[in-house]
N, C-alpha and C positions, 0 to 999 in steps of 0.2 A: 593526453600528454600530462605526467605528473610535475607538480611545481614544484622548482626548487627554491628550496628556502636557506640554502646558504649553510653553511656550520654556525652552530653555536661558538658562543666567545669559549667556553671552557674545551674546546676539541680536543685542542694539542695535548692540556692538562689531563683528561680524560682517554687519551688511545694513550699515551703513557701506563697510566693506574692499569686500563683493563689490559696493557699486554706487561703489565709484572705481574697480576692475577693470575691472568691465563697460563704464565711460566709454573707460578707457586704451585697452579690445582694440578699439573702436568707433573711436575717435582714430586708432588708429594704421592705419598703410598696409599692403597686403600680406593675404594671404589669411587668413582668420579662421577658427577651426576652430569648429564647430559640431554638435550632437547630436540627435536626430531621438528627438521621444517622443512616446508615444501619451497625450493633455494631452483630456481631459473626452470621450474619443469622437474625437478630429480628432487627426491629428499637428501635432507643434508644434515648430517647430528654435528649438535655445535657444544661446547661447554659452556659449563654455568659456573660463575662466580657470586663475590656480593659485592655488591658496591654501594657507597655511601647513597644516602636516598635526595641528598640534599642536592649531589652532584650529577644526578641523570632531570632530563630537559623532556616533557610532555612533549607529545610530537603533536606539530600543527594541522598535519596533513590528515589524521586521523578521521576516517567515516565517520565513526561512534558520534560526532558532535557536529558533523558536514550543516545538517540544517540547523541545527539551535547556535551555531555564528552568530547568522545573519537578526540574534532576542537584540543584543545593545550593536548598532550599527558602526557607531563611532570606536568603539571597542576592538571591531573586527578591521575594522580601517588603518586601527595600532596595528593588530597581529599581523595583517598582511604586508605591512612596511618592515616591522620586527617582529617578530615570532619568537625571538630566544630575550626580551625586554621582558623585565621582571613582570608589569603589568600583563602583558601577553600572558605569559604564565600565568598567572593569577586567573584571570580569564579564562582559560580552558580549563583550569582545576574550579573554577566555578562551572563551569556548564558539565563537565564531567560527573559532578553530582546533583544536577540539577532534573527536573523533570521533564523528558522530551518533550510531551505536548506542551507545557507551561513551564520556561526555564525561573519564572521570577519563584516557584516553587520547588521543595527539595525533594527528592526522589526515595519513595522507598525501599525501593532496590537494593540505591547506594547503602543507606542505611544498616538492611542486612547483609550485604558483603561486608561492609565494616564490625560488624557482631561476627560475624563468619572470622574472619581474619583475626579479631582480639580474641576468640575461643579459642581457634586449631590451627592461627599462624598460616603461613604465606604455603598452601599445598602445593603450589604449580608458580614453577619459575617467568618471570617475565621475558623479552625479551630486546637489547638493545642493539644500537651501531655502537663503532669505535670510537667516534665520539659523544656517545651515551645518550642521545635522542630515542625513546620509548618505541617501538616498535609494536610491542605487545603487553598489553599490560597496565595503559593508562591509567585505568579505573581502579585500579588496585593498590599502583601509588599512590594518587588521591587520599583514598580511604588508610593508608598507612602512617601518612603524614598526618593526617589531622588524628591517626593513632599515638603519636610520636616516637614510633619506631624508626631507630636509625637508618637501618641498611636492608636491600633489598636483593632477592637471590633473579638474575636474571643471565638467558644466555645471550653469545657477543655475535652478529652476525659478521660474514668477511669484511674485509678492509675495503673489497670493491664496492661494497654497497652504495647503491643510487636511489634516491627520490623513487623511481619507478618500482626498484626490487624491493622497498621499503613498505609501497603500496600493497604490492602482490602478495608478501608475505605475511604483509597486517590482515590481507583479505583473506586468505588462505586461511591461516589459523585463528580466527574471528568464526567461520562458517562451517567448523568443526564441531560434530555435534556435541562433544562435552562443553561447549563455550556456556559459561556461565550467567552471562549478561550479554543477549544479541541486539543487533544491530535495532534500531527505533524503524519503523514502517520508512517512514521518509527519508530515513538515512542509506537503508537499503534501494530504494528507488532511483537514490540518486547514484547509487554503486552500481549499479545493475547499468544507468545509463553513461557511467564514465567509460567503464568496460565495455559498452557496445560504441561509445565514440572512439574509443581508443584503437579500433578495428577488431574486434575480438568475436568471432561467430557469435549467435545467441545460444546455439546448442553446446558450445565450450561455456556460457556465462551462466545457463541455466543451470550444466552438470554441479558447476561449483556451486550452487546454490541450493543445489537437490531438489528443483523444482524440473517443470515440464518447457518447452521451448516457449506452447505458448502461453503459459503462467508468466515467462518473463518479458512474452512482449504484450502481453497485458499488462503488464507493472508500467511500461516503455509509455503507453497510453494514457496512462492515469496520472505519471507523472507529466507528461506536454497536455493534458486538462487540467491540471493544478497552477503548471505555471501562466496559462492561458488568463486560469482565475485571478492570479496573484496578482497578473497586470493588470487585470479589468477592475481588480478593486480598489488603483492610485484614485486617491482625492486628494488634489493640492499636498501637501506634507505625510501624509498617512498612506501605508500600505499594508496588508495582510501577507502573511510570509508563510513559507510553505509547512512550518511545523504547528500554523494554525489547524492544519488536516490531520494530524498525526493520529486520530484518533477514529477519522471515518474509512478505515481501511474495509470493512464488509460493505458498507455500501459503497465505495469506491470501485470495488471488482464486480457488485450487481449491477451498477451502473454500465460497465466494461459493458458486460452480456447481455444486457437489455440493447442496450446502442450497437452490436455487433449484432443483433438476432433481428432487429429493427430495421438495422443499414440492408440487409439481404432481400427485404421486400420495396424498403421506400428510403432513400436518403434521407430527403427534405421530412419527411416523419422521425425518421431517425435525429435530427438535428432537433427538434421537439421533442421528443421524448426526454432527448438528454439533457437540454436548460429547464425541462420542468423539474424534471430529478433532480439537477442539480440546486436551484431553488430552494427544493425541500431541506439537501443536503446541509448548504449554506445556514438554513434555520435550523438547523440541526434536530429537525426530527426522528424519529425509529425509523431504523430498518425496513418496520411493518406499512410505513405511513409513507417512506419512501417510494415503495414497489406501488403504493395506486396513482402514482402523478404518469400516466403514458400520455398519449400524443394529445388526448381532450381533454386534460385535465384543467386546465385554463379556461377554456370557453365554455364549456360543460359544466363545472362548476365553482372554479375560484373567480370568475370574472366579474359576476353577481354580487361576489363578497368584497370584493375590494373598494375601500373609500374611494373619492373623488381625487381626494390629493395622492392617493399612491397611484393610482390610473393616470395620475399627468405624470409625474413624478417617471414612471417607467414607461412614459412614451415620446422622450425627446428623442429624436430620431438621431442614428448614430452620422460624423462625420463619412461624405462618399470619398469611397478611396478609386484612384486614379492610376494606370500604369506605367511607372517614370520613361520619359522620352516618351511616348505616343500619344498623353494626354486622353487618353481612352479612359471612360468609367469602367470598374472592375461591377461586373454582375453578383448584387449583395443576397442576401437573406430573403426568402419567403416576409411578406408582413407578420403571419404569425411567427414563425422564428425568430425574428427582429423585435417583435413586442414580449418574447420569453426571454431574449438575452438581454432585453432594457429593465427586464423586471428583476435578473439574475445581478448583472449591474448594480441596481438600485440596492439590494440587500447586500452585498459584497464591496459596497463601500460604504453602506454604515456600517456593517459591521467590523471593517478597519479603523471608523470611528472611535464606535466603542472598545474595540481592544487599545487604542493610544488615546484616552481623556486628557492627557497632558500636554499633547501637542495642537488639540483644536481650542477655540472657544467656548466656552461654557451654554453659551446658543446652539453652536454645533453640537454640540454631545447631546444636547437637550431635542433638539430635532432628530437627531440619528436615533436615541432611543424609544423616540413616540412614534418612528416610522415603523421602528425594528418591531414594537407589541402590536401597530395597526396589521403587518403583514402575518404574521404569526395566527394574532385572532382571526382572520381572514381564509390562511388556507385552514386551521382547524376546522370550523367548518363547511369552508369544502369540502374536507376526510370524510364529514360525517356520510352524507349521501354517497362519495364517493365510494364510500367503502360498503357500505347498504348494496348498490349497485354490483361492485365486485365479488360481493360473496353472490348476491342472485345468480350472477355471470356463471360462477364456480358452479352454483348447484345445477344450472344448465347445462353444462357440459360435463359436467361428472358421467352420467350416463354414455355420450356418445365415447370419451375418452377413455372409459373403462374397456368398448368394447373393441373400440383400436387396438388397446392394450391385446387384448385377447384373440383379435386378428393375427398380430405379431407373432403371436405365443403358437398358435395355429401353424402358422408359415414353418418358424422355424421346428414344430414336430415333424411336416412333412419332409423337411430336409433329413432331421434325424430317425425318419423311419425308413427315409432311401438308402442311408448310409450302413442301419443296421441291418436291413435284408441285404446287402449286399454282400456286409461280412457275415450270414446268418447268425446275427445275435438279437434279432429280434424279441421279445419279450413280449407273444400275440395274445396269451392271455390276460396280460395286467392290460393291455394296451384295448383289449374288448371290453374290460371291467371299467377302464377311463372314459371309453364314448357312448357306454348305457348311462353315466352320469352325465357326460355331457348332454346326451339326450334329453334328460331331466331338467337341466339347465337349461333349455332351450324352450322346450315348454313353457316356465315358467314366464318365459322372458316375451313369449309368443302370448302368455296369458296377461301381462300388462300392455303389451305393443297394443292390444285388441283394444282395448280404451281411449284409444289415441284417434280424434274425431276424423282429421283432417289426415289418411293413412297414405304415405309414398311407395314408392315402389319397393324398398326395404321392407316395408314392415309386410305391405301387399305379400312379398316373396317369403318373408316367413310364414308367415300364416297357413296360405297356401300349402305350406312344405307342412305345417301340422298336421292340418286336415288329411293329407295323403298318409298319415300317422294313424288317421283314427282318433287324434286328441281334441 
């Protein structure tokens, strides 16, 4: 359900202007510029006029900035009471050029759309309501104004327009692939979950997004682990907010696939896997350094590494939770589970520390950052062996994997040799000249197997099959 936020105080003043506009561009002779939007399910061409730029109202509602709200808390607490209060405004014309993952920082993006527009001027019309609330376009105002160009070419949508068609249409033509500046990772995730809260298939949210169903309920996943995280990082006054993530969106989807590929053999393995990775995540290691934390990565070899005070520190054991009216304990976490989510814990609210120094004590911040390097140096080298070990793993299985591979390959000729003698399109002389080679290959492969002290029944059965070869 979309929030309504009321009309702005200039409405009345504002459906006036834009319907003597709208009369003028109608009146007048000469071709009319017009905008093509997707209006209740149907496309719908609306006209474009200009309107004063001082006199259209940033819209509140707007994805583009859904997470980076939440950078000044007290701020978002104004917009949410007033949204059309000059500081409001002020406010999302601030975070509108600010940088998603770190709003206290300015965007380069913004930047060059602002060089774009003082070169070759405003190419693509924005779009408003009747009473002049931005629709589409936010970011362009922004950059216009602190251009000081007066007026800006935007078309009007109906007079019906509501909170909801406002949404739809911002989302619609936002996810259009000439869009210029798309949505931030976390802005999207949270789009993606309005629209499946709002009742909306995931195969209707996904089309609009040009992704796969289940690309978008994997987004669905990452975001309820994020806010999962969010909460597990309050200490007293300090919390981590979800555009602290903005940034680990590849390992946030390996994580998905590791944790779904994990959950099909063992849950409870699966729930490990995922606070080790997440862990990692948290200290924001690589991608590369991510993928070695699986299910032993703690007791195997970060357990070793860790001081004495980060091993108490991440084993106070969590409050038991009860099930209201029956007084029943709720069946919690594996011990190892419990001891990766106290450790995931432990580092996710220092690191909420250290993003708000102004809200702790100078003791706090002082301790959150000697935890933060003890844990760091700690799994580093665990990576080391851990990673020694992994490539060993690799070069192990390389061999049996390859010949899986080739199994496959195998199968599926035989399908395609049934299907082409059936239409007689067989091709029996390349397909003789293919298994004298493979021949050859097999040989070879029979002439390493033979080195192999401790021989199973595989290798037994090629051999064998040589010998009857004559090789």
């Amino acid at each position: 359900m979309s929030m309504d936020f009321g009309r702005p105080p200039r409405a009345l003043e504002n459906q006036e202007l834009v319907e003597k506009r709208l009369k003028e561009v109608s009146a007048g002779g000469g071709l009319q510029e017009t905008l093509t939007v997707e209006w209740r399910t149907k496309p719908l061409v609306v006209q474009v006029i200009d309107m004063p730029i001082d006199q259209v109202y940033f819209n509140p509602s707007t994805h583009r900035i859904r997470a980076q709200r939440s950078f000044d808390p007290e701020r978002d607490r104004l917009l949410m009471a007033d949204a059309w209060d000059a500081g409001s405004q002020d406010y999302l014309a601030y975070l509108l050029q600010a940088l998603p993952s770190n709003p206290a920082k300015r965007d380069g993006d913004f930047d060059e759309l602002k060089s774009s527009l003082k070169e070759y001027r405003q190419n693509e019309p924005g779009l408003i309501t009747r009473e002049g609330v931005l629709v589409n376009g936010n970011t362009r105002v922004a950059a216009l104004r602190e251009l000081g160009v007066r007026s800006v070419r935007v078309g009007v949508l109906p007079e019906s327009a509501t909170w909801t068609d406002i949404n739809a249409v911002e989302l619609s033509l936002q996810l259009r692939h000439d869009t210029r500046r798309p949505y931030s990772y976390i802005n999207r995730l949270l789009t993606i979950e309005e629209q499946a809260a709002a009742g909306r298939p995931i195969a209707e949210i996904a089309k609009d997004f040009r992704i796969r169903a289940d690309t978008a309920e994997q987004d669905r996943w990452v975001l309820a682990t994020l806010n999962d995280l969010v909460a597990r990082s309050k200490k007293g006054a300090v919390q981590l907010k979800l555009m602290d993530f903005e940034d680990q969106q590849e390992k946030l989807r390996e994580l998905h696939r590791a944790f779904a590929k994990a959950s099909r053999q063992n849950l409870g393995q699966a729930d490990l896997v995922k606070e080790n990775k997440l862990a990692l995540i948290v200290l924001d290691f690589s991608k590369t350094d991510v993928r070695l934390a699986d299910a032993d990565f703690r007791p195997r070899y970060l357990q070793r590494h860790l001081p004495e005070e980060l091993k108490q520190a991440a084993s106070q054991p969590e409050n038991s939770r009860v099930i209201p009216g029956l007084n029943r304990p709720v069946r919690g976490d594996s011990p190892q589970v419990a001891a990766a989510k106290s450790f995931t814990n432990v580092l996710l609210q220092a690191k909420a520390v250290e993003r708000a120094p102004e809200a702790v004590s100078q003791e706090e911040s002082g301790q959150a950052a000697a935890l933060w390097k003890q844990a760091r140096e700690a799994v580093e080298e665990a990576l080391v062996p851990a990673g020694k070990d992994a490539r060993l793993r690799k070069r192990k299985q390389a061999a049996p994997d390859r010949l899986h591979d080739a199994v496959q390959s195998i199968e599926q000729c035989v399908t395609d040799m049934t299907l082409a003698r059936a239409s007689r399109n067989l091709d029996e002389e390349t397909l003789d000249e293919a298994l004298l080679v493979l021949r050859g290959s097999l040989l070879k492969l029979a002439r390493e197997a033979a080195r192999i002290e401790e021989q199973g029944d595989g290798v037994a059965w090629l051999l064998a099959a040589v010998r009857k070869e004559g090789a």
